[in-house]
mmCIF file of the C-alpha atoms, coordinates in Angstrom:
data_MODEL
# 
_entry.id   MODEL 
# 
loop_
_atom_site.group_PDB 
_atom_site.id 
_atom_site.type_symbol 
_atom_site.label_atom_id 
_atom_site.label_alt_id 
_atom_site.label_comp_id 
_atom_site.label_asym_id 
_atom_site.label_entity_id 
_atom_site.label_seq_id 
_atom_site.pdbx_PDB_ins_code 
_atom_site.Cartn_x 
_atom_site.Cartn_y 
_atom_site.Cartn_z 
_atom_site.occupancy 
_atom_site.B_iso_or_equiv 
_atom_site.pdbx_formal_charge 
_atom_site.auth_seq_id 
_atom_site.auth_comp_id 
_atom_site.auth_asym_id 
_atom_site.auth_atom_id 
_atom_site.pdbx_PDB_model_num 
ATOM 1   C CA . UNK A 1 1   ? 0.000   0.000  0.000   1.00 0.00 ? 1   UNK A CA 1 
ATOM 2   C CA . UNK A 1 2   ? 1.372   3.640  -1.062  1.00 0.00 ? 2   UNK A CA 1 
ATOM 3   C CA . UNK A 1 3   ? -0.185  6.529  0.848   1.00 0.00 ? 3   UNK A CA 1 
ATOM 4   C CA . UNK A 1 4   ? 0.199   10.188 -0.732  1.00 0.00 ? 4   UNK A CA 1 
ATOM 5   C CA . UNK A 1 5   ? -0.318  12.900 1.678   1.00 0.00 ? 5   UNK A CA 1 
ATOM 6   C CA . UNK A 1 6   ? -2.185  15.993 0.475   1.00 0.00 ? 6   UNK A CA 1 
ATOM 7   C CA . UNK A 1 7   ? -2.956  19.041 2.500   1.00 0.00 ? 7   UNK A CA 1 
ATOM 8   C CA . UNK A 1 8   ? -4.193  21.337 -0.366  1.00 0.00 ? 8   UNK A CA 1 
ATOM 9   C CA . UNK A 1 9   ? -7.219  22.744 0.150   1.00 0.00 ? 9   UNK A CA 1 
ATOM 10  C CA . UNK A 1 10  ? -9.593  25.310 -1.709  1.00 0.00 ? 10  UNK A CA 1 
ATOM 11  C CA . UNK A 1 11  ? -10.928 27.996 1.132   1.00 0.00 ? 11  UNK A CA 1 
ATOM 12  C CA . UNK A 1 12  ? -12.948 31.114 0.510   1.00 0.00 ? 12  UNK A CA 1 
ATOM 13  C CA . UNK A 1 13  ? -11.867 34.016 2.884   1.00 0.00 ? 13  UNK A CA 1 
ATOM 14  C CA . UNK A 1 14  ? -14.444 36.180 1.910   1.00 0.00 ? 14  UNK A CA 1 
ATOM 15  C CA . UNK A 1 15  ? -17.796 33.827 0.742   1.00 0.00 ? 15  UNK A CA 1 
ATOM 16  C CA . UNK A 1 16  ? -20.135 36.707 0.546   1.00 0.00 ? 16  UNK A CA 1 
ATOM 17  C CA . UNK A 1 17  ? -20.414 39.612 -1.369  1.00 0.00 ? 17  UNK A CA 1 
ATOM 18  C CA . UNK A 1 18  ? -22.687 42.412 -2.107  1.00 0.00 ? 18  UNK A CA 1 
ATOM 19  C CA . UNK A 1 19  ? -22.438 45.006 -5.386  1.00 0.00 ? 19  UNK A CA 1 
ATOM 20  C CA . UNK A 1 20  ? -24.884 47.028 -7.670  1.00 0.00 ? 20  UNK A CA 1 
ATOM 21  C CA . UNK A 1 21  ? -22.010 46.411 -10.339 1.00 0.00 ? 21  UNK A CA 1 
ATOM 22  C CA . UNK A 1 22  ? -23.153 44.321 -13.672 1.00 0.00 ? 22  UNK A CA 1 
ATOM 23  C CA . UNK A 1 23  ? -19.401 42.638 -12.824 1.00 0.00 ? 23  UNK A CA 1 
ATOM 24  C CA . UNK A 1 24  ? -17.821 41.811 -9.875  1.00 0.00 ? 24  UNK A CA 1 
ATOM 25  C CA . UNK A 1 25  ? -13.640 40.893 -10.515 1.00 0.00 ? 25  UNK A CA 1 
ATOM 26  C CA . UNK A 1 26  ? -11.717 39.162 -7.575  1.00 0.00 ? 26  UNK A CA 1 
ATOM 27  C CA . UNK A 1 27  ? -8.524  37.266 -7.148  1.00 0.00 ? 27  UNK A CA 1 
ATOM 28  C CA . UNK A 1 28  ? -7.229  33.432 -5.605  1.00 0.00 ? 28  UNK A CA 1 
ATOM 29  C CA . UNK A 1 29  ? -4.557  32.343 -4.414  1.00 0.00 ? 29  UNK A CA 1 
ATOM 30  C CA . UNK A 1 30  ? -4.086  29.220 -6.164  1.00 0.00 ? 30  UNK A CA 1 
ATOM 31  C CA . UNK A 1 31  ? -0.856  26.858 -4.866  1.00 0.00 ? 31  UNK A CA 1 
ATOM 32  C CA . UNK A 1 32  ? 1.228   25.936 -7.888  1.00 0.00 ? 32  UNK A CA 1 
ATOM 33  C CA . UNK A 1 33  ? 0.297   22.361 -7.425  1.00 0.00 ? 33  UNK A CA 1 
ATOM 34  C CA . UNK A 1 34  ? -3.070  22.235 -8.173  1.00 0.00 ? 34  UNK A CA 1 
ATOM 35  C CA . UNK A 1 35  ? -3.346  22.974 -11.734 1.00 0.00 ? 35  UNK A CA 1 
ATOM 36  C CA . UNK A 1 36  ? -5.401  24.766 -13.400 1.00 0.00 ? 36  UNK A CA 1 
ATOM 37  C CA . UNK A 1 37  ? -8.435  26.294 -11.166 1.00 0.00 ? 37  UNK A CA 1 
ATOM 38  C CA . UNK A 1 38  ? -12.033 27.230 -12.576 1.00 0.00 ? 38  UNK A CA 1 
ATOM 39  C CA . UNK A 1 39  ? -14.868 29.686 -11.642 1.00 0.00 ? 39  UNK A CA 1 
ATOM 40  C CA . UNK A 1 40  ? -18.039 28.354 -12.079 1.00 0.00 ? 40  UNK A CA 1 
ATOM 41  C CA . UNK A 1 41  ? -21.448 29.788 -12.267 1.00 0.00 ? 41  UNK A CA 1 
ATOM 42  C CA . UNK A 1 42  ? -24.783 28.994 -11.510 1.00 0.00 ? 42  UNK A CA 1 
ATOM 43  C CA . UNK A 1 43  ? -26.706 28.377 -15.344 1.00 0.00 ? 43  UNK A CA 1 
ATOM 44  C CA . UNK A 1 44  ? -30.075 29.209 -13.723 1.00 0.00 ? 44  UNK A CA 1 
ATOM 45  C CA . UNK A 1 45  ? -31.228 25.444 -14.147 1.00 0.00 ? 45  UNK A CA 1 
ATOM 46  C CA . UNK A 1 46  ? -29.445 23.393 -11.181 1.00 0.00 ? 46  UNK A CA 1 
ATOM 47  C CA . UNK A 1 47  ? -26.277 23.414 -13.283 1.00 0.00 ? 47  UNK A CA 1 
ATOM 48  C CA . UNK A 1 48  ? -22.668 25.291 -12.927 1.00 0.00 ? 48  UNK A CA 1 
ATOM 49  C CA . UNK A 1 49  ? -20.723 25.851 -16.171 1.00 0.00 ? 49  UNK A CA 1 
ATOM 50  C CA . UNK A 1 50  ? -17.559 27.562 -16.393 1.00 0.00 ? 50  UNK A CA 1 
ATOM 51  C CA . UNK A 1 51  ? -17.453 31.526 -16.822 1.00 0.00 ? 51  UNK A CA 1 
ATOM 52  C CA . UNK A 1 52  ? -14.439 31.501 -18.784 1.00 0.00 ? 52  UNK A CA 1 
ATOM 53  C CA . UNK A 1 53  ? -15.534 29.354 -22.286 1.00 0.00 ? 53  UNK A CA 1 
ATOM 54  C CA . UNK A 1 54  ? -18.255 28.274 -21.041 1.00 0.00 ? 54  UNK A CA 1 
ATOM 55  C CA . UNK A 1 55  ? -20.892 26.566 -23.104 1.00 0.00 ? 55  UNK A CA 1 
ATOM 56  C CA . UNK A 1 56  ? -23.486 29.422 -22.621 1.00 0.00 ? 56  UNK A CA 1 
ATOM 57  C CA . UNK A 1 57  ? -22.484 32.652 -24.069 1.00 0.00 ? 57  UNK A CA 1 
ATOM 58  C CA . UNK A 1 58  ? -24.145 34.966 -21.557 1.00 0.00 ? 58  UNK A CA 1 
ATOM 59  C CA . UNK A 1 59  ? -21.368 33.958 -18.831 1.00 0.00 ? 59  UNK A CA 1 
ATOM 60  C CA . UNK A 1 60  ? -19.106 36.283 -19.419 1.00 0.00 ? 60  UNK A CA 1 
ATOM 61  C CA . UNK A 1 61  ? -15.928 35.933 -17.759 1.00 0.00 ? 61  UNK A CA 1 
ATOM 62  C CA . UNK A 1 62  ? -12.298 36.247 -17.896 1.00 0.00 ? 62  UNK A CA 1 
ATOM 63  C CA . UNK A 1 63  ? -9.480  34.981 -16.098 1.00 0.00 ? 63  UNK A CA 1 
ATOM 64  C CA . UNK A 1 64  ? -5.745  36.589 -15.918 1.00 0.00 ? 64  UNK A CA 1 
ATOM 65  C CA . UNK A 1 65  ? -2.989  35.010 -13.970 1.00 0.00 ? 65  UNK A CA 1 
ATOM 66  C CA . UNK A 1 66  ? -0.606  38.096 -12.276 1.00 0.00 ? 66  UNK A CA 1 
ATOM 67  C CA . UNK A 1 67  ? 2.625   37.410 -13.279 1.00 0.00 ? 67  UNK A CA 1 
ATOM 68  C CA . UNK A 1 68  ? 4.592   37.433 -9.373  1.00 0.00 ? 68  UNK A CA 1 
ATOM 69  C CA . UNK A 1 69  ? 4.104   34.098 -7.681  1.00 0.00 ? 69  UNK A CA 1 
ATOM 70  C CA . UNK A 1 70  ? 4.185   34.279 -3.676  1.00 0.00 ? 70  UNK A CA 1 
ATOM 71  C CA . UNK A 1 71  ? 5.914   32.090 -1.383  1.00 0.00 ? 71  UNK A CA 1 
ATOM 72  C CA . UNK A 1 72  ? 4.124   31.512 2.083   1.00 0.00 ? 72  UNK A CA 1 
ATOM 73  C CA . UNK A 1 73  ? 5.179   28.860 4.271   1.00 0.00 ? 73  UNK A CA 1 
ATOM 74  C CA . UNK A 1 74  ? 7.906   27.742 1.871   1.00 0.00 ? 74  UNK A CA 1 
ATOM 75  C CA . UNK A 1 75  ? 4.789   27.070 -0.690  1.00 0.00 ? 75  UNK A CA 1 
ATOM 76  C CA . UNK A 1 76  ? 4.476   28.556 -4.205  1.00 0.00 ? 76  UNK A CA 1 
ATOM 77  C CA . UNK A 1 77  ? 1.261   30.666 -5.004  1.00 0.00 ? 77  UNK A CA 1 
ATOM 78  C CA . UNK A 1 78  ? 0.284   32.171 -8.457  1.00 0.00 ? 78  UNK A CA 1 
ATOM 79  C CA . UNK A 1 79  ? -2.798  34.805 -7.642  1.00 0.00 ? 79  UNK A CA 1 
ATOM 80  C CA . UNK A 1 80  ? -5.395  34.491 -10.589 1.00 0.00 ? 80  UNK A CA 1 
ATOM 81  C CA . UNK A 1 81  ? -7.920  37.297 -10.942 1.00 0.00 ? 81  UNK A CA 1 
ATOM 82  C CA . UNK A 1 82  ? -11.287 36.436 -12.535 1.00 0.00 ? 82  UNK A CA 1 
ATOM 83  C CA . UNK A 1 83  ? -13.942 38.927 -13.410 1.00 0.00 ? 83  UNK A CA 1 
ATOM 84  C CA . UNK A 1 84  ? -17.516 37.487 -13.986 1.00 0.00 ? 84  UNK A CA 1 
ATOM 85  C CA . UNK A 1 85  ? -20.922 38.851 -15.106 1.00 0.00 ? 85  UNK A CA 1 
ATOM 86  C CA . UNK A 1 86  ? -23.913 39.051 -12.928 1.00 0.00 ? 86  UNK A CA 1 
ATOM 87  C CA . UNK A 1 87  ? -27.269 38.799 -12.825 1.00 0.00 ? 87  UNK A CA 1 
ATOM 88  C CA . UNK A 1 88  ? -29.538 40.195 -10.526 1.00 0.00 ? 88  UNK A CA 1 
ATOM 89  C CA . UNK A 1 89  ? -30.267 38.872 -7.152  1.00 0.00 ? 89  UNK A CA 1 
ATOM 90  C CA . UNK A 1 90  ? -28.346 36.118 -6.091  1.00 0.00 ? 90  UNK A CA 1 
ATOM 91  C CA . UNK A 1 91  ? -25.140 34.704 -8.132  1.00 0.00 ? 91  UNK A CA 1 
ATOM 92  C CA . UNK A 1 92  ? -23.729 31.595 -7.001  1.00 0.00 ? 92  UNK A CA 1 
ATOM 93  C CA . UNK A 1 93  ? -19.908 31.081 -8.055  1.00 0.00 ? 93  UNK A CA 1 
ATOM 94  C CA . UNK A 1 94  ? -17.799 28.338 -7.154  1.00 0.00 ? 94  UNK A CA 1 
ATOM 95  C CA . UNK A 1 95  ? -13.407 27.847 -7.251  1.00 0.00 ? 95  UNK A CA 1 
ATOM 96  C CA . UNK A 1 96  ? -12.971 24.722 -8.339  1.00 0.00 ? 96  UNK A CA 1 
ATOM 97  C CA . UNK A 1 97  ? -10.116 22.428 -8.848  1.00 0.00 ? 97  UNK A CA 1 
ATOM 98  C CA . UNK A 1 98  ? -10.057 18.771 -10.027 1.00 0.00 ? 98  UNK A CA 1 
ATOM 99  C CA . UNK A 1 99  ? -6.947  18.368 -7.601  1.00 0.00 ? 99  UNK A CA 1 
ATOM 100 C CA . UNK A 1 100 ? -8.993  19.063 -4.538  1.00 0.00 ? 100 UNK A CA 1 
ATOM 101 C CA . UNK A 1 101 ? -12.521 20.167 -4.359  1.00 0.00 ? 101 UNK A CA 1 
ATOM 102 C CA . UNK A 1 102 ? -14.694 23.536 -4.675  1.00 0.00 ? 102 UNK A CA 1 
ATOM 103 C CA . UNK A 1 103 ? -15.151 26.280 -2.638  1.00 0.00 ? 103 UNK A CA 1 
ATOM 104 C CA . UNK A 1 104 ? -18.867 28.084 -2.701  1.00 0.00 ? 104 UNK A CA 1 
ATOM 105 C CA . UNK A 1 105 ? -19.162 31.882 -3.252  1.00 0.00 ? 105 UNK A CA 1 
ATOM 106 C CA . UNK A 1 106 ? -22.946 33.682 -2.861  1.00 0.00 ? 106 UNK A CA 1 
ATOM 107 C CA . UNK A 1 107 ? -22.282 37.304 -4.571  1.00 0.00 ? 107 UNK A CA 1 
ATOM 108 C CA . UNK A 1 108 ? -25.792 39.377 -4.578  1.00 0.00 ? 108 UNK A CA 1 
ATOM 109 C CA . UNK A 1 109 ? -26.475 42.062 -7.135  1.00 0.00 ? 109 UNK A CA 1 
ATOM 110 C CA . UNK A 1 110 ? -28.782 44.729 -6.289  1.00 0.00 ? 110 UNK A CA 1 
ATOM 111 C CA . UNK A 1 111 ? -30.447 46.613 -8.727  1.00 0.00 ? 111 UNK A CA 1 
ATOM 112 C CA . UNK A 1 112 ? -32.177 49.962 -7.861  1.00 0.00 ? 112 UNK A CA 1 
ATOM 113 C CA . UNK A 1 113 ? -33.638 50.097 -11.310 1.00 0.00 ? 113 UNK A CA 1 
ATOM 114 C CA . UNK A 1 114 ? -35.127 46.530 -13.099 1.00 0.00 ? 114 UNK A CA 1 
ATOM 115 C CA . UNK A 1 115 ? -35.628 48.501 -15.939 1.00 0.00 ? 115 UNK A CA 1 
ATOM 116 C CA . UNK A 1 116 ? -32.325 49.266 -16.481 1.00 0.00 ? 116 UNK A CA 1 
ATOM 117 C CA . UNK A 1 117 ? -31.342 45.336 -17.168 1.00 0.00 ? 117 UNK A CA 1 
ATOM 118 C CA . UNK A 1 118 ? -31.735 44.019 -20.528 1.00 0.00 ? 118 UNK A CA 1 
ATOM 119 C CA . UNK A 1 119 ? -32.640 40.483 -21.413 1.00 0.00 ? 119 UNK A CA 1 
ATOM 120 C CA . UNK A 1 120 ? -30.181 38.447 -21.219 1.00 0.00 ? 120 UNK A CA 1 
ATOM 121 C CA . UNK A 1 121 ? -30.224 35.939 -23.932 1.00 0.00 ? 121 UNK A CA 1 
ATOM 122 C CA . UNK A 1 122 ? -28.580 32.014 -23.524 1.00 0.00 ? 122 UNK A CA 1 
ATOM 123 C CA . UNK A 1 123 ? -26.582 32.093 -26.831 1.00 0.00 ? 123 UNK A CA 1 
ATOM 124 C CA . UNK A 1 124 ? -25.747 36.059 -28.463 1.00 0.00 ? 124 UNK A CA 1 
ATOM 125 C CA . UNK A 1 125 ? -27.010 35.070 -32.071 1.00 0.00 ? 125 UNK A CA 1 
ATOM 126 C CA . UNK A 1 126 ? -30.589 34.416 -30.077 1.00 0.00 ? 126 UNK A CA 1 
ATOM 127 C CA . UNK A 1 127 ? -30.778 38.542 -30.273 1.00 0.00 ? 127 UNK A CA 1 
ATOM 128 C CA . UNK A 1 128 ? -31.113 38.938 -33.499 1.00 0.00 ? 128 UNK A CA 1 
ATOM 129 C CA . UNK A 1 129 ? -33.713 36.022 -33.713 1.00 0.00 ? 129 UNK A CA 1 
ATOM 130 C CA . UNK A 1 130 ? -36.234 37.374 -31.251 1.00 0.00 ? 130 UNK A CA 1 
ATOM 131 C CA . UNK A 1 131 ? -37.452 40.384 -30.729 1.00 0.00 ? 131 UNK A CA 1 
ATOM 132 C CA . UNK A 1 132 ? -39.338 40.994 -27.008 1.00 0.00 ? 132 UNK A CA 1 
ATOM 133 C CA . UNK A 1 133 ? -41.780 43.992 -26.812 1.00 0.00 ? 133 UNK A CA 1 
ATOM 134 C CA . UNK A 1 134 ? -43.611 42.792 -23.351 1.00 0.00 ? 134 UNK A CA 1 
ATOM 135 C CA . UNK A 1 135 ? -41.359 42.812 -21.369 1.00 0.00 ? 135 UNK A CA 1 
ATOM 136 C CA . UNK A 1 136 ? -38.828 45.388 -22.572 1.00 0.00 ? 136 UNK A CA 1 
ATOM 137 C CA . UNK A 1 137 ? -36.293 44.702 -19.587 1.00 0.00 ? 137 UNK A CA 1 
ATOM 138 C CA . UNK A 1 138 ? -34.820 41.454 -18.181 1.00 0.00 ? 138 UNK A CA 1 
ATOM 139 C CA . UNK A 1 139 ? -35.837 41.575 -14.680 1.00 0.00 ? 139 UNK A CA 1 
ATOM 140 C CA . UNK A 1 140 ? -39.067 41.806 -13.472 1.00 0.00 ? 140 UNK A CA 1 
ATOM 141 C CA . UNK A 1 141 ? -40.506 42.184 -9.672  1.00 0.00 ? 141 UNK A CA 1 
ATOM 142 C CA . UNK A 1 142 ? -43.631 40.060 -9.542  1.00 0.00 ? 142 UNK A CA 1 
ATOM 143 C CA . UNK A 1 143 ? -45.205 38.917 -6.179  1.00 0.00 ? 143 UNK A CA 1 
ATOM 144 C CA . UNK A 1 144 ? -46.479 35.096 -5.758  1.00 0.00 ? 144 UNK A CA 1 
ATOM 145 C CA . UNK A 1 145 ? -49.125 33.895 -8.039  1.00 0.00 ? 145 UNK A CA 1 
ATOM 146 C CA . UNK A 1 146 ? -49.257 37.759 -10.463 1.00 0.00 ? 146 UNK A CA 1 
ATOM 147 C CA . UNK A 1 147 ? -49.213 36.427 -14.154 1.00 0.00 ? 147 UNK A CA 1 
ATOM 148 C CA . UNK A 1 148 ? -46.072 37.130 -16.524 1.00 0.00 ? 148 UNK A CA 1 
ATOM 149 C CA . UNK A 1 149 ? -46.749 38.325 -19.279 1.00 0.00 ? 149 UNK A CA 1 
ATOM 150 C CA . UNK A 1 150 ? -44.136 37.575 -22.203 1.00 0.00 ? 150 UNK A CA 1 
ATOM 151 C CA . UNK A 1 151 ? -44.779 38.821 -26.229 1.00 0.00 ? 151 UNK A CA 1 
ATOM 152 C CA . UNK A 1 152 ? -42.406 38.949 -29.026 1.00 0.00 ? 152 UNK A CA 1 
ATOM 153 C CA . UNK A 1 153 ? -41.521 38.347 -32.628 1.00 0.00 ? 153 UNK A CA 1 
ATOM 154 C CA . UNK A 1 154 ? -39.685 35.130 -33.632 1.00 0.00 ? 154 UNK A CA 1 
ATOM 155 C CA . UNK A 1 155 ? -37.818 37.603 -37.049 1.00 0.00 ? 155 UNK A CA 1 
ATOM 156 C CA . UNK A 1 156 ? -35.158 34.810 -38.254 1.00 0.00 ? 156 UNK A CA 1 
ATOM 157 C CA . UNK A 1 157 ? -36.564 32.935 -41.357 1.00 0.00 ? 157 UNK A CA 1 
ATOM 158 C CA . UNK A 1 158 ? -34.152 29.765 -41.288 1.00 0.00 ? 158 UNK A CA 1 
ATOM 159 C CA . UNK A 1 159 ? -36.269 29.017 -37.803 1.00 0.00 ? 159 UNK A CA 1 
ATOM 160 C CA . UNK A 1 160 ? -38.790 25.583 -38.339 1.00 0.00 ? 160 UNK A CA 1 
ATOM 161 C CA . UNK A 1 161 ? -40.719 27.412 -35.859 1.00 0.00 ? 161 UNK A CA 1 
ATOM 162 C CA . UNK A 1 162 ? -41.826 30.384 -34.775 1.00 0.00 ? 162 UNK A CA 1 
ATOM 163 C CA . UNK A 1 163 ? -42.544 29.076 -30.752 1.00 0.00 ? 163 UNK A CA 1 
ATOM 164 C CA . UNK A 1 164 ? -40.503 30.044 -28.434 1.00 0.00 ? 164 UNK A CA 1 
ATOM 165 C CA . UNK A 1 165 ? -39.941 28.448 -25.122 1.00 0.00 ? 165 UNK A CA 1 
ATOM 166 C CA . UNK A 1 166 ? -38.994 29.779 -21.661 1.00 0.00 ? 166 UNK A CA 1 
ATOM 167 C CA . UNK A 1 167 ? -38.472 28.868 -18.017 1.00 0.00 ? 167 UNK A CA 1 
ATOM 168 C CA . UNK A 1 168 ? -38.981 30.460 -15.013 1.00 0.00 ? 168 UNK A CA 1 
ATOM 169 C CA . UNK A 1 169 ? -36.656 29.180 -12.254 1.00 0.00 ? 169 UNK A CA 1 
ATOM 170 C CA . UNK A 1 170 ? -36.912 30.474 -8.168  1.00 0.00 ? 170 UNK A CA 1 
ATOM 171 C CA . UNK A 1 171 ? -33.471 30.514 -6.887  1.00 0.00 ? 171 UNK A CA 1 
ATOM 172 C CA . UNK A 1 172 ? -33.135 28.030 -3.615  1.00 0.00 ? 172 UNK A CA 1 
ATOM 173 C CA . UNK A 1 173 ? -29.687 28.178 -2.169  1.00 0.00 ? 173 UNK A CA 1 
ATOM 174 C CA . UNK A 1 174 ? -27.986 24.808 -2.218  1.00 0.00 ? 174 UNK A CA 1 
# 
């Protein structure tokens, strides 16, 4: 029997955060070890997909390792900053590592004004295909049980169809 050691560990020092920004850009420590480490975000549906390449367009993110590394405790550290979209209300994020677990982040964006966000859209080229005119923004206040009301224009001429589906998700933490 061969034993390995490991005392890596991913830890969030500050899980909470609070911003009226559309972004929110913050940086990890990430021991040299570990290989590469992801941000992940919350799709909406019960999934996470990565920020940076992810496989829905919205999630914008980027990721940019600071050159200096920093030695603690005879340890090598590379700081990585990554800046990530947001939407409004809760935004669950999450370090990740396939070395060594996740660590959770909750960030909340406020938003004094809902219609000041647009609709966001799950692929860019989606834009151009529909065209909303109730509602104009992309967050709405509604209280338990008031109807939504969504109209629009399906305007691309290659679509089969001209329905359009959507979902309506209520955030539960964990």
């Amino acid at each position: 029997m061969h034993w390995d050691w490991n005392d890596k560990v991913v830890k969030a020092l500050h899980p909470t955060y609070t911003t009226d920004k559309e972004n929110i850009t913050f940086s990890a420590l990430v021991q040299k070890e570990f290989g590469h480490t992801y941000v992940l975000v919350n799709t909406g549906h019960g999934g996470m997909t990565s920020s940076i390449g992810g496989s829905i367009s919205t999630f914008k993110g980027t990721e940019k390792a600071i050159e200096k590394s920093i030695i603690v405790n005879g340890r090598t550290f590379q700081r990585i900053e990554y800046s990530v979209g947001l939407r409004t209300g809760p935004n669950p994020l999450e370090i990740y590592t396939n070395d060594k677990g996740s660590a959770k982040i909750m960030v909340h964006r406020k938003v004094l004004n809902p219609s000041s966000v647009p609709i966001r859209y799950n692929h860019a080229e989606n834009e151009q295909d529909i065209r909303f005119t109730k509602p104009t923004q992309g967050y709405l206040r509604v209280k338990a049980g008031d109807p939504i009301a969504i109209a629009g224009v399906v305007t691309a001429t290659y679509l089969e169809s001209n329905v359009v589906s959507f979902g309506v998700a209520a955030f539960q933490n964990d």
